[in-house]
N, C-alpha and C positions, 0 to 999 in steps of 0.2 A: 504494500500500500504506500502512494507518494506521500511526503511530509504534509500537512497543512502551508508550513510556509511554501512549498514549489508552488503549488495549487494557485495559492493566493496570489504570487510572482506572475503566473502563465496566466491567470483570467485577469489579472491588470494588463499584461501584453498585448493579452488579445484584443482584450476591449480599449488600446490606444491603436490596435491594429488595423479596428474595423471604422472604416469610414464616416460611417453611416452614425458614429458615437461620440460627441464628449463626451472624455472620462474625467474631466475638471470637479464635477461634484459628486462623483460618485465614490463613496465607501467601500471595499471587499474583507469580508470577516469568514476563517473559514476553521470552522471543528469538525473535527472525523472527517474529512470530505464531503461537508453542506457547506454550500456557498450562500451568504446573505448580503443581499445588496442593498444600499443605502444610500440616500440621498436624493439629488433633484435633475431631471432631465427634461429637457426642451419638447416633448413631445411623446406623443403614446408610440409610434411609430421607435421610434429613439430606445423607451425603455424596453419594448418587444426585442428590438437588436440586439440590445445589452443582455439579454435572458439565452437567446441563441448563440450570442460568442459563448459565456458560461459553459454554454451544454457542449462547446465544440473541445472544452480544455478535459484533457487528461487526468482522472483522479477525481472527477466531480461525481458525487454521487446521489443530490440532489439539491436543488436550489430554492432559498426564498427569496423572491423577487419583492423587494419591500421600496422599490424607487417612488419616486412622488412627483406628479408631470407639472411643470412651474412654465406655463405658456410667456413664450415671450410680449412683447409688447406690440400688439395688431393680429394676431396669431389668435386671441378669443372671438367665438363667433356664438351666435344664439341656439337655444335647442334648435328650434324652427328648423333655421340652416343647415345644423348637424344633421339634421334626420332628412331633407330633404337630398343631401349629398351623400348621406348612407343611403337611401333608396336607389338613388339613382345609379352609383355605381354596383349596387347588387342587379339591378337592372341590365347592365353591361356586363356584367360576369357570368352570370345565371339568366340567361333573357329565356328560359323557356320554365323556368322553377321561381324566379324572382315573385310571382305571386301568389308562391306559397308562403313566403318568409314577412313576419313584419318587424319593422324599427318603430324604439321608442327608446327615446332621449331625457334624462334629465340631469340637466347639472353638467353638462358636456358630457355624460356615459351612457353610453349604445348599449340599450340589450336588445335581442333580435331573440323572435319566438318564431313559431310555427311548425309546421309538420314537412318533413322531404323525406325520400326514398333512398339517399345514399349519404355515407361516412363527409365523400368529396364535398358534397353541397354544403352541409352544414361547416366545412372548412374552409371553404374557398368566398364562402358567404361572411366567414369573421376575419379574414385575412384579405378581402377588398376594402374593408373601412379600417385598416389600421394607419393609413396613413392621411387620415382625413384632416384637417388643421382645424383645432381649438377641441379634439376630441380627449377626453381625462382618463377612457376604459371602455372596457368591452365586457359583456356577460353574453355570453349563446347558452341560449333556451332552447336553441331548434332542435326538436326530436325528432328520433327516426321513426319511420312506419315500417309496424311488422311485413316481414317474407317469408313465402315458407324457406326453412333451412334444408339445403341439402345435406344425403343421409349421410352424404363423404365428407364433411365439411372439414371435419378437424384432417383428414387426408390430405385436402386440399390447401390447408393453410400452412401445414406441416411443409409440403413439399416447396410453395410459395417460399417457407423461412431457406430452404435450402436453395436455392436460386435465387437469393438476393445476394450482392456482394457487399451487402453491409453489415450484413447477422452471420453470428455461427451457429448455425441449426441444432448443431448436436449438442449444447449446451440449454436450449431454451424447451421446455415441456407445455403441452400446449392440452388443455382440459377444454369440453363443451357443454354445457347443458342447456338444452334448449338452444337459444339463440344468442345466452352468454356465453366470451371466451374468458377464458381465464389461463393469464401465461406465467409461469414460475422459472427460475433456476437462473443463471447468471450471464452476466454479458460484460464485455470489456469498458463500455463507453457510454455515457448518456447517451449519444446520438445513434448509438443502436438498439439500447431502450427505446428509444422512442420510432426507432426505422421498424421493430419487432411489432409493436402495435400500429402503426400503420398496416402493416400487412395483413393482420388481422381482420380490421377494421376491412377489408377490399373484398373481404367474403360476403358473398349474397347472403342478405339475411339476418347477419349480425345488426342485436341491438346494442351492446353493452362486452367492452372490453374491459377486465381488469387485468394491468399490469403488475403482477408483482419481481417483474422481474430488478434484481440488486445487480447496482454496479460494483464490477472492482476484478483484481487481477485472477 
C-alpha cells in the first residue's frame, strides 16, 4: 500500500496537471488512502475535474469531495436561466429521450427526475449540465424502467469484465439477483472500480449496481 504522503504528492500533481483546475484553493488530506478535498472552486464543472484527477492517482481508495463552488463575478445567473439551459442542452444530447427527463433548479442546483430505459441516458443526461455557468450541483433522480433480464446475464457481464482492457476479470466476482448486480473482490485502481460498474451497468435490464469492489494492491 503507497504512503498517505505519495498519494497526497500525486493528487496535488495531478490536479496542477489538469487544465481544466485551479488548485490555488484547494486543500488534499489523505488517511489510509481516502482523499478529502477542500476548499473553493470556480465552478461545478471545475470541482467534477478535481474528483476525476483524484480517481486517476495511484493509491486512492476513495474520495470525499467536500469543495464549495465560489462563482466568480458575472458567472451567477437565475434559476429561470439554469433550468432553461439545463433543458435545452439535454435536448441536444438526448433529442429522442429529452422528454422523459425533467429539470428543476433551486438555488443554482439541478436535480433532474424522470423515468428512461438505459444506464447511458441517465449519465449523459447529468454530465450535459455540468458545465452550465452559475450552476452550484447536481442531484439525478432519473430512474430506470424495468426489462426483463436475460437468463445469461451474469454470463454476459462476466465475459464483458474480460474484454475490457481496463478490468482484470479474474479478480472481480460478479453476483445477480433479479435485476441487481452486485460486484465484490478487488481491483488495482479507482478508475477500474468504477470502469467495473460501468460495465455492469451496459447489461439489459439492470436496475441497480452495487459496487463493493476495494481498491488496493
Amino acid at each position: 500500500m503507497r504512503a498517505d504522503t505519495e498519494i497526497a504528492r500525486d493528487v496535488m500533481e495531478e490536479l496542477r496537471w489538469t487544465p481544466a483546475i485551479d488548485e490555488t484553493d484547494i486543500s488534499v488530506k489523505v488517511t489510509q488512502g481516502v482523499v478529502a478535498l477542500t476548499g473553493f472552486v470556480k465552478s461545478f464543472d471545475e470541482a467534477h475535474a478535481a474528483e476525476r484527477a483524484v480517481k486517476r492517482v495511484a493509491g486512492v481508495r476513495a474520495l470525499a469531495n467536500d469543495l464549495v463552488v465560489r462563482l466568480a463575478a458575472g458567472d451567477a445567473l437565475s434559476d429561470p436561466e439554469i433550468a432553461r439551459a439545463a433543458a435545452d442542452a439535454i435536448e441536444l444530447e438526448l433529442p429522442h429521450s429529452a422528454h422523459l427527463i425533467r429539470v428543476v433548479v433551486q438555488d443554482g442546483h439541478i436535480t433532474l427526475e424522470g423515468v428512461v430505459d438505459w444506464q447511458y441516458q441517465r449519465e449523459r443526461a447529468e454530465e450535459c449540465v455540468h458545465t452550465l455557468r452559475g450552476l452550484q450541483g447536481i442531484t439525478n433522480l432519473i430512474a430506470l424502467k424495468g426489462k426483463p433480464v436475460a437468463a445469461d446475464i451474469k454470463d454476459r457481464i462476466a465475459a464483458a469484465l474480460k474484454r475490457s482492457a481496463q478490468v482484470d476479470a479474474d479478480r472481480i466476482n460478479v453476483t445477480v439477483d433479479g435485476t441487481e448486480v452486485t460486484l465484490t473482490g478487488r481491483v488495482r485502481s479507482w478508475s477500474e472500480h468504477e470502469s467495473a460498474a460501468d460495465t455492469a451497468w451496459s447489461a439489459p435490464g439492470v436496475l441497480e449496481v452495487k459496487n463493493h469492489l476495494t481498491v488496493g494492491p
